[in-house]
N, C-alpha and C positions, 0 to 999 in steps of 0.2 A: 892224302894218299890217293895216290890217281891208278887209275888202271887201265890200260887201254883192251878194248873190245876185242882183236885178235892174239893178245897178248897168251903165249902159251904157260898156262902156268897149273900143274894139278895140285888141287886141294890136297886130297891126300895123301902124297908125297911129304909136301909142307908139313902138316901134322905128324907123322908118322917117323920121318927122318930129324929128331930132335936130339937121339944120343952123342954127347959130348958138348952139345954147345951150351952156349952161357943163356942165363937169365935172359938179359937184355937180346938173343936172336931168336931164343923159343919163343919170346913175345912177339918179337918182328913178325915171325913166321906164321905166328896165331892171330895176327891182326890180318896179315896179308890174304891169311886164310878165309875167314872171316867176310873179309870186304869183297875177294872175291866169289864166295859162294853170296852174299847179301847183291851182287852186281848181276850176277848169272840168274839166278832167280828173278830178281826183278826187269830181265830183259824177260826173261818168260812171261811173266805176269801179262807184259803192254804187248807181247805175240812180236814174232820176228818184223813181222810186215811194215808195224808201227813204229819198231827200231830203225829198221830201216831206212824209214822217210828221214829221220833226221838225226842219225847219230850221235856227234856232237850233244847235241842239247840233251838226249836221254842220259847220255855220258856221263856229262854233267851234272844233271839232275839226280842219276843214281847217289853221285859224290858226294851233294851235297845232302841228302836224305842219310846217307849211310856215319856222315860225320855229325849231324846232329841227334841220332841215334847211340851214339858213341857215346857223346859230350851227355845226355841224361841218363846212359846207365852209369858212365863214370862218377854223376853228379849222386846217385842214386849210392852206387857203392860205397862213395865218399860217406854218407850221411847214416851208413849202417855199423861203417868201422866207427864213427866217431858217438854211437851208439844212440844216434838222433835222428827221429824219423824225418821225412819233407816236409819241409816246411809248409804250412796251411794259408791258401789264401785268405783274408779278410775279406768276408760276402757284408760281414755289415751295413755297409754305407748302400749298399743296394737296393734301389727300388724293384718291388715284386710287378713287373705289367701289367694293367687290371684290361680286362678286354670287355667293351659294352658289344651289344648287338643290340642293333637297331631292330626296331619293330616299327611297322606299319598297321594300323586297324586289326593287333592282335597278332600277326605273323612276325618271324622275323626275316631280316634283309639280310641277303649274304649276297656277294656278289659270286659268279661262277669259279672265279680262281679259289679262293675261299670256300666254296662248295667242297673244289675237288681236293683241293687242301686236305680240309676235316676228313672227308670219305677215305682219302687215303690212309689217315692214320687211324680210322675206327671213332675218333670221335662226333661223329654228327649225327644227331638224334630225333633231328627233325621228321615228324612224318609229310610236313605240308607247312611253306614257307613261300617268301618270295625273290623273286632272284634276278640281277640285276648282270644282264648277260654281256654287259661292256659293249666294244666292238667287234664283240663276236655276229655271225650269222647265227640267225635266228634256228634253221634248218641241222647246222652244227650242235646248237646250244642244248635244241631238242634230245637229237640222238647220244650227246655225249648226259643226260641227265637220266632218260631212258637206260645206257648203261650202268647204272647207278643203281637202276631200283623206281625210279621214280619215271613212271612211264605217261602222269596225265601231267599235259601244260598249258598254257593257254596266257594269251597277252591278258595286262590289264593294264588301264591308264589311273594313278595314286597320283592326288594333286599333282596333277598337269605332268607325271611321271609314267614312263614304260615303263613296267615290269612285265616277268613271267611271275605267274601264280604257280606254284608244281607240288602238286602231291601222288602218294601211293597209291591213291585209291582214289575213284572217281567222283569229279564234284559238282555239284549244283550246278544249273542257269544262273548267272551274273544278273 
């Protein structure tokens, strides 16, 4: 079902003017309806601006989102008439990921992406680690770890390795 962007059509009218007709055009009507309130909203969503630039493609795009939104409630509906839930996928055969973290002389290694990784999700519980700041600047690596919480740093050389050493709280002469 396609629908074009200046296309005038009011919702509802569509809904509302259904007296006399058949099955088969209240459904037309409620699909058309439908699609185009699912088309109009989602030009909202991405902001006029961003329709703008390339219509066509959002066009499209709405199309193609709105028909496969379709196709699993229809798949959904299917499987409630036929009194069968959705089918479950099989996780079995699945390997669970195991994640090592390296450790150096007691600390462990993360590297900066991985830092900001965990910090974002709440998981990182490190107080004092060492960090492995990529091709990042050093001056960068500082201030975005400082935003973090963790305001002391300092190079260290770990078999013939940079790091930064970085804890909360302030540390000893090396």
């Amino acid at each position: 079902m396609h629908i074009e962007p200046d296309e005038p059509l009011d919702a509802e009218t569509c809904e509302g003017d259904v007296e006399g007709r058949t099955d088969l055009e209240k459904g037309v009507l409620t699909n058309v309806s439908r699609a185009y309130r699912f088309y109009e909203s989602s030009k909202l969503a991405i902001g006029e601006d961003e329709f703008k630039s390339d219509p066509d493609f959002w066009s499209s795009q709405f199309e193609r989102d709105f028909e496969i939104i379709e196709e699993r409630l229809t798949m959904e509906r299917e499987a409630l008439i036929r009194g069968k839930g959705l089918i479950e996928a099989d996780l079995s055969g699945l390997q669970t990921p195991t994640f090592h973290w390296e450790r150096v002389g007691g600390l462990r290694l993360v590297s900066f992406e991985q830092f900001i990784l965990e910090s974002n999700q709440g998981i990182f519980r490190e107080d004092r680690f060492y960090c492995d700041k990529g091709r990042l600047w050093f001056k960068k690596t500082v201030l975005g770890l400082s935003e973090y919480g963790f305001p002391h740093v300092r190079k260290v050389e770990i078999n013939g390795r940079w790091l930064l050493e970085v804890s909360k709280n302030p540390m000893g002469v090396i």
